[in-house]
N, C-alpha and C positions, 0 to 999 in steps of 0.2 A: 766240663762242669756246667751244671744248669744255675743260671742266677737268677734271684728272684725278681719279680716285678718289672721285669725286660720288656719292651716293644719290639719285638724283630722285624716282624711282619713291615713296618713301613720302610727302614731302612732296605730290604730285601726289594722293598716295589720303586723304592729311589736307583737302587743300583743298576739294577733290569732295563731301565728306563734309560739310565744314564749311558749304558753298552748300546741300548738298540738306538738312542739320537746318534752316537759316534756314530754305527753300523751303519745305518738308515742314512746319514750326510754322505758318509765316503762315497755310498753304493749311487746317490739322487749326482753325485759330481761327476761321477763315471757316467750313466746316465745322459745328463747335459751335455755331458763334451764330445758322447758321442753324436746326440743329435744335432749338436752343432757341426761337426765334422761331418753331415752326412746331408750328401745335397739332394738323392732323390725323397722324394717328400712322403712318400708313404712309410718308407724305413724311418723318416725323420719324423713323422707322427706317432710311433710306437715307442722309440726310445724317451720320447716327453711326456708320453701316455705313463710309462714308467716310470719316469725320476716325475712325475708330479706325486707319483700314490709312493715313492718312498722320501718326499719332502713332507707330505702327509702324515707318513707314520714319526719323522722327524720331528713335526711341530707337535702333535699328539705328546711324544715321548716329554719336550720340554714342557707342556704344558702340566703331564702328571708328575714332574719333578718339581715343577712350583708349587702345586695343591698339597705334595706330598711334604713337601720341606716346612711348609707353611701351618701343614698338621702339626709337624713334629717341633716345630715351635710356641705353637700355640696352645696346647696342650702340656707345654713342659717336659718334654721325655729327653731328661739331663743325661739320660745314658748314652747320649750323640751325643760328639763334638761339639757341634755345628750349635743346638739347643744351649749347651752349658754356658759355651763362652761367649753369645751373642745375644742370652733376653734372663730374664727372672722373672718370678710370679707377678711382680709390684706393677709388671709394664702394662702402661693401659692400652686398650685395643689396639690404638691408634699407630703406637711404637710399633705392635709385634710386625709390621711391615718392614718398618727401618731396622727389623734384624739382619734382613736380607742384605742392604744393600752394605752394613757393616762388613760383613765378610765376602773375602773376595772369592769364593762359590758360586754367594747369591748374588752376585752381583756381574758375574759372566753369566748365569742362568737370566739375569734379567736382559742383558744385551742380545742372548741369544733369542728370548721370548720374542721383542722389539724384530730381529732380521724373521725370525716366521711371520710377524704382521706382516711387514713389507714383501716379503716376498710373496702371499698370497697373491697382494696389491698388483705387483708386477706380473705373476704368471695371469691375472686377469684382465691388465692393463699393457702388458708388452708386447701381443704380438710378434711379427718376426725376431724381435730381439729377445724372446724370455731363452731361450736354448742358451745363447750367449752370457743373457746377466746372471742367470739364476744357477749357473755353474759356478760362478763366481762368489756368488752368495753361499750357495752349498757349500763350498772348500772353505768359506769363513766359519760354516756351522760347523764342518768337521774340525777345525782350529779350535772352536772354543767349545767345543763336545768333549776334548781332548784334557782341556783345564780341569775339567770337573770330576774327571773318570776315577783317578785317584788310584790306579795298578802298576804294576811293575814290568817292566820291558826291561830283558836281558840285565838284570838288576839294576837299574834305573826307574824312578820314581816320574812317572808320566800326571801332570795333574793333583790337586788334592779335592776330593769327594766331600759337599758336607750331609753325607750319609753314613759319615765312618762311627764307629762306637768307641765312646772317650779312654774307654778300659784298653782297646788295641789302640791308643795313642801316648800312653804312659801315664795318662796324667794321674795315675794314683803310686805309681813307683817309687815314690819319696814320701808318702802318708804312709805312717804302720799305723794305723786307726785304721784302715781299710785292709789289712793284710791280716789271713787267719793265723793264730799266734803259734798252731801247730806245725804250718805248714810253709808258711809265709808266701802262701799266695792270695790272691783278690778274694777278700770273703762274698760268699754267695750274696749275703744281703747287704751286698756295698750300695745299694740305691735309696737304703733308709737313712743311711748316712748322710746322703748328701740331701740337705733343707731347702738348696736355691743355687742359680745360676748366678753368673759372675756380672750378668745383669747389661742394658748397650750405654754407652757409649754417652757418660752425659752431655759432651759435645751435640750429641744427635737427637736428642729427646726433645725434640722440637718440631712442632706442623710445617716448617717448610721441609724437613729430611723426609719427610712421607712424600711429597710432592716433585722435591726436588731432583731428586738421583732418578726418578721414572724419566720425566722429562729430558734430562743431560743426557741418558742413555739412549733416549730413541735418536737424541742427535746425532752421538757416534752411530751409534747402528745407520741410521740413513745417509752416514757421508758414502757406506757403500755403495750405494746407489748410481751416484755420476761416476763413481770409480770403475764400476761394472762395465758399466756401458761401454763407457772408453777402453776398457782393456779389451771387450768385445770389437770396438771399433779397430783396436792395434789390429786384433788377430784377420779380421775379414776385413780388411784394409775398409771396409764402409763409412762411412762419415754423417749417414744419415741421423745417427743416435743424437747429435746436437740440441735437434729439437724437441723428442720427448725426454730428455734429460732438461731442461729447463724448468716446467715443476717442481720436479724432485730436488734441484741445488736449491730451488726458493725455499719449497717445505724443510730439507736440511741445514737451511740456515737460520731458519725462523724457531728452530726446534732447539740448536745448537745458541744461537744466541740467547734465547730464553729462556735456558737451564743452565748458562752461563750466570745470567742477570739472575738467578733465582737463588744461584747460590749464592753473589754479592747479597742477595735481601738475607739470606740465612746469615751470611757472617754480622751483616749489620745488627740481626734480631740478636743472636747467640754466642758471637765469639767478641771475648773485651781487649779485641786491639783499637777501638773507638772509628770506625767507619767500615764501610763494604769494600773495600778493595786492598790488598796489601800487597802487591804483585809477588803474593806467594805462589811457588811451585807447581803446586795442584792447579790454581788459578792460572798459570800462562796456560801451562799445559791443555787445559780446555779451552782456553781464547785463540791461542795461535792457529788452530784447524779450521776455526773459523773465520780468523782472516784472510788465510789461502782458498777457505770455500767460496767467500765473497768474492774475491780475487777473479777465480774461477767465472763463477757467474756473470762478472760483469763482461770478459774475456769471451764468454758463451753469447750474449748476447750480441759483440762485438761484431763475431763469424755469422750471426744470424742475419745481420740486416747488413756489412759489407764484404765478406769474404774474410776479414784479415781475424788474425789472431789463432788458429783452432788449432796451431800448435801449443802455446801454451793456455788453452785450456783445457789440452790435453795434460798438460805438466801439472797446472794447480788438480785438478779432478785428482790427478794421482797423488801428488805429496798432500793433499788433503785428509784423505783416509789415510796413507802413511803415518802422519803426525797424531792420528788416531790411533792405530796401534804405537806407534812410540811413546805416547803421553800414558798408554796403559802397562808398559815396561816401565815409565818413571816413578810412576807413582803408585806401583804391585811389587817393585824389585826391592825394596826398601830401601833403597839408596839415597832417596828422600827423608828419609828418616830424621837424622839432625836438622833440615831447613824448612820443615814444611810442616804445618798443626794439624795438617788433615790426610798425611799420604796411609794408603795401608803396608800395613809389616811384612816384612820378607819372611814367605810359605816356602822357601828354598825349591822358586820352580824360576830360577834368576834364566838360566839356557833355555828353560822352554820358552819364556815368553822372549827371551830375544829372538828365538828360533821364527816366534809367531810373527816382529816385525818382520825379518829377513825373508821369509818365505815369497810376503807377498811386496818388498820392496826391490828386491834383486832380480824378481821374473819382470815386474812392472816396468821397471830401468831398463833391463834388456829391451823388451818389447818396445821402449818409445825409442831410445837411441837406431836401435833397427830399424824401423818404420818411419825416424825423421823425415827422413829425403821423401816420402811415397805422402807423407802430409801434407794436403792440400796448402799450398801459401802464395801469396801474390807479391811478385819482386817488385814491384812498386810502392814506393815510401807512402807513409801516410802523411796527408796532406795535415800540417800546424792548426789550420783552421777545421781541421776534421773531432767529429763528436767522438770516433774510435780513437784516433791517436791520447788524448786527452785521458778518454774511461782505459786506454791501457798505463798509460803512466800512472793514473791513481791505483788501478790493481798490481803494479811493480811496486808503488809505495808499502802497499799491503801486506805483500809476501814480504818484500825487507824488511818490513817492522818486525813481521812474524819471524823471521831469521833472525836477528837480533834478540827477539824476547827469548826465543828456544834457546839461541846459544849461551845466553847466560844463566837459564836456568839447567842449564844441562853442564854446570862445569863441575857438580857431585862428578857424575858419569867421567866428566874429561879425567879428575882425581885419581877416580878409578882405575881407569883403564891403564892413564899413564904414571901413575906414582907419582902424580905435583899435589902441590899444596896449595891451591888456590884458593886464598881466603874470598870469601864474600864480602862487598865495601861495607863501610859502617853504615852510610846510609842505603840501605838496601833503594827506597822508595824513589829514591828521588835517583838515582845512580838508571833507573828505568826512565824516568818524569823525565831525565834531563834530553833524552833522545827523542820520546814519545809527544813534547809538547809538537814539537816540528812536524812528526807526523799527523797531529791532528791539524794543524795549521794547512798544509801541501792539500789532506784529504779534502777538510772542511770548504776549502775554495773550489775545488776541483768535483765538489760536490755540486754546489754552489752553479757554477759555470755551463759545466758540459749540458746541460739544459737546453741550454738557449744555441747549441752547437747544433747542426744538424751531421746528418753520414757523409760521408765524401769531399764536399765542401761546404762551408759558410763565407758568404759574402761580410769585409770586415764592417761594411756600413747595417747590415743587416741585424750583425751582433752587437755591434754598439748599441743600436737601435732598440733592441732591445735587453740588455744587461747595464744601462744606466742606471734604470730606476733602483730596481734591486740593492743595486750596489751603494748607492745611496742612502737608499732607507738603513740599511743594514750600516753602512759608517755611523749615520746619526746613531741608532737603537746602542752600537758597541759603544761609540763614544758617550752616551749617557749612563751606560754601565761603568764605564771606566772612571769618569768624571765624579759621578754619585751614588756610588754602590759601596765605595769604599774597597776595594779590591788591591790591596794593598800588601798582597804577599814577598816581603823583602828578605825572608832567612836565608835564600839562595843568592841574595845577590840582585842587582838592576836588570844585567842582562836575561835574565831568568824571568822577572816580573812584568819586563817583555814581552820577550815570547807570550806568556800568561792570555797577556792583553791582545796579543797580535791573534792569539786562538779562539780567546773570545770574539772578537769581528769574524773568522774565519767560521765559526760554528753558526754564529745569526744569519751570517751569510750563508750558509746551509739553509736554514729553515725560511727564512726571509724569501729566497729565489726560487727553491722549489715551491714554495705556498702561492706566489707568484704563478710561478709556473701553470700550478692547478689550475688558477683563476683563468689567466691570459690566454700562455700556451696551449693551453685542452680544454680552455672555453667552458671550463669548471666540469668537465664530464669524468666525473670522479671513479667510472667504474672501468677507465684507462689508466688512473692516475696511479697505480702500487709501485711504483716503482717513487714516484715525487711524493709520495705518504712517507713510504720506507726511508726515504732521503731527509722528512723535515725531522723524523723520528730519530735517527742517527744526530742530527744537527742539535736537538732537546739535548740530548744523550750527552755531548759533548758540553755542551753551554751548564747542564746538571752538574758534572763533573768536577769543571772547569771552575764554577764558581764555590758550588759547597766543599770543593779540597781546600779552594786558596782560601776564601775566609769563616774558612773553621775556627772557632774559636774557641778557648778552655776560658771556662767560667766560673770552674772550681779552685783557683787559685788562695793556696792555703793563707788565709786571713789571720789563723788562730796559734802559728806558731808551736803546733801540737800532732804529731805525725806517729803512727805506730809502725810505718812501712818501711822495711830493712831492706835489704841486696841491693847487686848493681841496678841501675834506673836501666843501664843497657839493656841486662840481660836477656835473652830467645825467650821467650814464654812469661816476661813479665809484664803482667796489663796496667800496671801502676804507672810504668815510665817514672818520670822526672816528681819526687814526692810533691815537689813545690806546687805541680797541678792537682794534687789530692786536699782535698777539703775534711778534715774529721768532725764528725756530728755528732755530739751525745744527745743520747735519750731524753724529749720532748724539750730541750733547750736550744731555743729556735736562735739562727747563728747565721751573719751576714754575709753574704756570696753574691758581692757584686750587685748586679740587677736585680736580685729575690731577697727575701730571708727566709731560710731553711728551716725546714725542723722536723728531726728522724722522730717520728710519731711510736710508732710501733712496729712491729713484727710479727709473722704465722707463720707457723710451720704446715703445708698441706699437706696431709696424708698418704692422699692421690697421686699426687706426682711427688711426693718428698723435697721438695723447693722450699725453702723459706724464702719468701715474700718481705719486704722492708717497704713500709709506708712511708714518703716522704713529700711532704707539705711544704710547696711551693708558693710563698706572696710576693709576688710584682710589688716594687718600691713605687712607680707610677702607675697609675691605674686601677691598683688593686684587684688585679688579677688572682686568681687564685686555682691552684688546680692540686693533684696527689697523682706522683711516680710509684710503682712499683718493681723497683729490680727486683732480680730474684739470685739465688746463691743455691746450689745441690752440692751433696757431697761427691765429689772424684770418687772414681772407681777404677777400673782398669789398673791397678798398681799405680794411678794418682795418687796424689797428697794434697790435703785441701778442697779446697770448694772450686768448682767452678760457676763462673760470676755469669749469667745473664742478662742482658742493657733493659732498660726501658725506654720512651721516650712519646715526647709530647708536641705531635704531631699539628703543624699547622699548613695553613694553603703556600706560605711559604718559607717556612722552617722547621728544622725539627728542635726539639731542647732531648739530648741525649745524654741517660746517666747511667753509669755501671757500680757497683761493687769493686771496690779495691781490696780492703780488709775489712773485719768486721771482729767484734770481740763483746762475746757474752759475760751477763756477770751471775755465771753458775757454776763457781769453781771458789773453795774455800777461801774467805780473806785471814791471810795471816799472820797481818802488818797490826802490828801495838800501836797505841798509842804512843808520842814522845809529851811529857810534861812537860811545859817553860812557863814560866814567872812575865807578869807583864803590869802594867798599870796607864790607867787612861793616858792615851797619846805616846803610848809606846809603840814600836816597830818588831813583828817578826816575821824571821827568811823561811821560805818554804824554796822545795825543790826549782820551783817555774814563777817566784816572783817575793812579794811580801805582803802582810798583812798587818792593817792600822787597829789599833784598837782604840774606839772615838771613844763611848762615853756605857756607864753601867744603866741601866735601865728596872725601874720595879714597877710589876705588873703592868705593861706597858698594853693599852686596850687593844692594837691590834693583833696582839699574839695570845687573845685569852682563848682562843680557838685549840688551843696546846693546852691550856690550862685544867686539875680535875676540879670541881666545887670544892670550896675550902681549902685552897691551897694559895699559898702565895709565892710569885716567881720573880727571877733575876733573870734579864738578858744582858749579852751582851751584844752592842752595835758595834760592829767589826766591817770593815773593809778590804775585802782580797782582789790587789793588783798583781796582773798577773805580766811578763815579760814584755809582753808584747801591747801592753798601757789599758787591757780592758781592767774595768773595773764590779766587782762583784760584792753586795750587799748580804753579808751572811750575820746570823743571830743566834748562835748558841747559851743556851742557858740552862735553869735548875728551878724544879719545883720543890716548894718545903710545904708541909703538911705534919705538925708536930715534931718527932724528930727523925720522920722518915723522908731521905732528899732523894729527890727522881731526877734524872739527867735530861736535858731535851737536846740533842746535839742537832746538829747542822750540817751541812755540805755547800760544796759546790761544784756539783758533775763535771764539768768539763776541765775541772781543773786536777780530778780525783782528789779532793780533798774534804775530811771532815775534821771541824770543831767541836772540840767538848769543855765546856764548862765546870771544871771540877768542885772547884772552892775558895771562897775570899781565904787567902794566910792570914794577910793584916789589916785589920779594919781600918787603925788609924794611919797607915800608908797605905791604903787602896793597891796594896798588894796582891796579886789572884792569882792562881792556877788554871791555866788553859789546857788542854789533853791535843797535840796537831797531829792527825794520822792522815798520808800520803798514801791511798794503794789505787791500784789498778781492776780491783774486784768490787768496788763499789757501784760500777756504771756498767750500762752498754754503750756501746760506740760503734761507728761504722766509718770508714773510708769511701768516699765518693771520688770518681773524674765526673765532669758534666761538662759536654761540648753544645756547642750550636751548631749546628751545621743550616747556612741559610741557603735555600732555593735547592733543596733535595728531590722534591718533589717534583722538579722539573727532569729529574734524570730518570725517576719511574714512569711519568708520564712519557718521557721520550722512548723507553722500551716498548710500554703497551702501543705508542702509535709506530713504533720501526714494526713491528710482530705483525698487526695491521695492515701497514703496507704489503709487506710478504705476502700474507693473505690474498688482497686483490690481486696479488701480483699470480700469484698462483692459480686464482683463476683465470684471472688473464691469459695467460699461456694455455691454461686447460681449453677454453673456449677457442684460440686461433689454432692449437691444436687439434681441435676437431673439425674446423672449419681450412686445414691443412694450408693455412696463410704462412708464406714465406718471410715475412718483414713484422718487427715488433716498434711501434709508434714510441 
């Protein structure tokens, strides 16, 4: 059957494309390995001459599978899969990017895109080594060529394609609105049917998801790089690869840390658990590769300037990218699924992708355990006062932290495999916190120190000599934090609050010794210094951390005794927590919170991004400060329910004031609460749901309310006082206009209390007998639900990112320059 208004043609140039990348990697792998295996050099220049021009037709291919995908996105052709379920008309330019990385298609075509940079880089920059790394790199292309293909091997489902058409994916097999009623199959003109795609991810409708996932990915893609090398190094027993792999760990961890730190800013900007880090799933999973990368690197250096270590940094090189593909089995298998807000769904390719770690982690094992004994190592112990001995214990702290993070985020997987039930602790956060403060504590010093260490030996009067001052400054600088910052984190206990403080001196002593360092030791020659940059940056990073977690502070603590928020405060997925820290705000009734008074001003709905925006007016009780927050709220999509809430916050040199959307409640929905009549007379008392009301005294035409008044009318108020549970006190004035014998009501309210008065009629004149109308409802106001944290000195942890990224930087050319200047020793 031919259906109408069909695009074939791009699907048809996606598919073609996606065979000849598969075809074109296998054929560039064969290719390399055999140029590799082949020692005379003229045969070994042909067979690279070759696997260069079908690495060629390789990146080609991935390239017209990006422009092509990116058409069929952008243009809407819902007759793909891939279009339907990953964008809509409404998405502004910006998003139809973060289609890609929503689906996990586009999102191995982006890691693939990322290994054709780098490999270019390498076949221009490697030298004797591109035969060796770039076979390795090839067999990763043919791996993730293989994800995308979407065909069937001996009935077996290899890959899913997002080139397929949604009609051969079922998705209209339970719609009979698309089914011809004679025939009951797919009507020709099922494409007029369908108005819009199922739209991305309002999680992801955000400028760091455009930015973010490029970056993360060129990380993973680059861990293969020192991987390569070294598995080239197993096979040709050589060891020379040490040193032009040195750039490339820097550039891969500078790359991988920074799309690590980008998505902490993403969660900070867009996800309402109130801070950047939740040692969620997705989250180890990217951190852990990166501290075995570091690991590595320091280990790489180690071997460079004394001989020792170049067995394990043979090891981290490897479990590095390993943990790279296993982090993409964790969080692509769905098995993440219950513990994590960000993993992608199970595409039922669970064996392939474990196939893809085991592939390249069972050959890698072999090859090192074989090759152990034939790895250069020096039986002599490292000297205690050595600068190596010291930078390998802090890289052993490293990988063990990372084993630790991995293994408890991987106990879905243990579930799995072995049928236990292992629950996750209640506190997730802190169940990590309690292990990791210590880790920063060991690093932070050892940061700190090996500085002032030299390779081989250090004389101990040498390092005394120089490691007093530092150490010094850095006790004063911690202990005046400690003393007067108020750092005062007790939920866990003393011995916790501890550690806390013992981290904070250990991180100043980070930045304190290396900035030292720069000054002293390298005589401020800063274009040596990447490595002591990278160090003060890590040391920020820590001290950022370290103080805006401990005193974070909730500021929204409910005053008003008036809460709409229901379920468990435990619950997975509840950004509310504990109601007690939600504050509810009616419209333009400005309501005390502590340090400010509040007042939910208004609200818009944008068009453009479909957000409604909440304006909220902040005044400083001292100072009179005054500023306006905008959270924002979209609707869920995805078979969501609800809104999802977006933070805002108000940014200072050394704090943030962070507020989110808890609940919110419009009043555009019919009220259908009556009136209740009761009887009263001055100085009576009546109950209302949330308190009582005084009725003081009757009032006629009272001058400040002739503003209610029409000409020729004469009015009755009444002065009434509504206390409410919680001892606030509220001045309300409902009354009646008389104009011959026609009476007009003027009622009253009190928002926050959802209550209106009405003034019906005196009964008894001569006992000041009256009729009052009290109606209680929920449809009279708008209201919103706020959290509002502080978080102080945040801004020290972003600052410490851009100056760690920095460092890396110099550091990598640093390497690049002794590199070409073929110097054996790194200062």
């Amino acid at each position: 059957m031919n259906y109408i208004g069909e695009h074939l043609l791009p699907g048809q140039i996606g598919h073609f494309f996606a065979v000849l990348s598969l075809v074109a990697s296998l054929l560039a792998t064969i290719a390399y390995a055999l140029a590799f295996r082949t020692r005379e050099l003229t045969d070994k220049q042909s067979w690279i001459r070759l696997a260069r021009g079908l690495f060629l037709a390789e990146s080609i291919s991935v390239l017209a599978m990006f422009i092509t995908l990116y058409y069929i996105i952008s243009h809407h052709l819902f007759e793909y899969k891939y279009a339907f379920t990953h964008s809509d008309r409404s998405l502004q330019v910006e998003y139809l990017l973060a289609c890609f990385w929503e689906g996990q298609e586009g999102s191995f075509m982006l890691w693939s895109f990322w290994h054709c940079v780098l490999g270019w880089i390498l076949i221009w920059k490697s030298k004797e080594w591109e035969s060796g790394v770039m076979m390795v790199i090839s067999f990763a292309q043919f791996c993730l060529a293989s994800m995308i293909i979407g065909i069937y091997f001996f009935g077996n489902k290899v890959g899913s394609s997002p080139f397929v058409l949604s009609r051969n994916e079922g998705f209209f097999d339970q719609a009979p609105i698309f089914k011809d009623m004679m025939t009951g199959a797919l009507r020709a003109d099922y494409l007029t049917l369908i108005k819009d795609g199922s739209g991305l991810n309002t999680l992801l409708q955000n400028y760091w998801m455009v930015i973010h996932p490029p970056v993360l990915f060129l990380g993973f893609a680059s861990t293969i790089v020192p991987f390569a090398y070294a598995i080239a190094g197993l096979l040709s027993r050589k060891h020379e690869w040490i040193k032009p792999t040195l750039p490339w760990a820097s550039f891969s961890a500078a790359m991988l840390g920074t799309g690590v730190m980008m998505g902490a800013a993403w969660a900070y900007e867009s996800l309402s658990f109130g801070g950047y880090w939740a040692w969620d799933p997705v989250e180890n999973a990217s951190l852990v590769p990166w501290l075995t990368l570091v690991a590595g690197l320091h280990t790489n250096l180690i071997y460079r300037n004394s001989g020792y270590s170049l067995r394990p940094t043979y090891f981290f090189y490897i479990i590095s990218f390993i943990l790279v593909l296993y982090s993409t089995f964790l969080t692509r298998s769905g098995i993440l699924g219950d513990t994590s807000v960000h993993a992608f769904t199970d595409l039922g390719m669970n064996v392939q992708l474990l196939l893809f770690v085991l592939v390249f982690l069972l050959p890698a094992l072999f090859l090192y355990f074989r090759e152990y004994k034939t790895i250069p190592a020096i039986a002599k112990e490292e000297n205690t006062y050595s600068r190596e001995f010291w930078i390998f214990i802090g890289s052993l702290v490293l990988f063990l932290s990372g084993i630790i993070i991995i293994s408890k985020t991987s106990v879905p997987v243990v579930n799995k495999v072995l049928g236990t039930n292992i629950a996750p602790p209640e506190d997730v956060e802190f169940a990590y916190n309690q292990i990791q403060i210590f880790v920063a504590i060991v690093v932070g010093i050892l940061t700190a120190i090996t500085q002032y260490l030299k390779y081989k030996d250090t004389s101990k009067a040498f390092f005394g000599k120089k490691i007093w001052v530092p150490t010094l400054i850095s006790v004063l600088i911690s202990l005046s934090i400690s003393l007067f910052a108020d750092v005062n984190y007790d939920k866990k206990g003393p011995g916790f609050l501890f550690a806390i403080h013992m981290a904070i001196f250990a991180s100043v002593y980070a930045v304190v010794a290396n900035a030292l360092y720069i000054w002293k030791g390298l005589n401020g020659k800063i274009k040596a210094a990447g490595a002591s940059v990278a160090h003060v940056g890590f040391g920020l990073v820590l001290v950022g951390i370290l103080i805006s977690s401990s005193k974070k502070t909730v500021l929204s603590w409910n005053t008003t005794g008036i809460t709409p928020l229901q379920g468990d405060p435990k619950a997975k997925g509840n950004p509310a927590g504990d109601p007690a820290e939600n504050i509810t705000l009616f419209k333009t009734v400005a309501t005390d919170m502590g340090k400010f008074m509040v007042t939910y001003t208004k609200d818009t709905l944008n068009p453009l991004d479909r957000k409604r925006y909440f304006e909220i007016d902040f005044v400083a009780k001292k100072g009179g400060e005054h500023f306006k927050l905008y959270p924002d709220v979209i609707k869920q999509n995805k078979g969501g329910e609800g809104f999802s809430a977006n933070p805002a916050a108000k940014h200072y040199w050394h704090k943030d004031i962070f507020v989110y959307i808890t609940s919110f409640q419009e009043n555009n929905r019919e009220d259908t609460t009556t009136f209740r009549n009761r009887e009263a007379k001055v100085g009576d008392t009546l109950f209302y749901g949330n308190g009582f009301m005084i009725l003081n005294k009757v009032e006629i035409n009272p001058a400040e309310l002739q503003r209610k008044v029409l000409p020729g009318e004469t009015s009755l108020f009444l002065d009434m006082t509504v206390i409410s549970k919680d001892g606030r006190r509220y001045p309300v004035k409902p009354g009646i206009a008389l104009k011959g014998m026609e009476l007009r009501s003027l009622p009253d309210s009190v928002l926050s209390q959802s209550l209106v008065l009405k003034f019906n009629r005196v009964l008894d004149q001569n006992t000041g007998k009256l009729e009052i109308g009290v109606k209680e409802s929920g449809a009279i106001t708008d209201l919103i639900t706020l959290k509002v944290y502080e978080f102080p000195m945040i801004n020290v942890l972003w600052l410490g990112v851009v100056v760690m990224v920095l460092g890396f930087v110099m550091s990598i050319r640093q390497r690049l320059r002794e590199s070409g200047r073929g110097a054996l020793r790194v200062s």
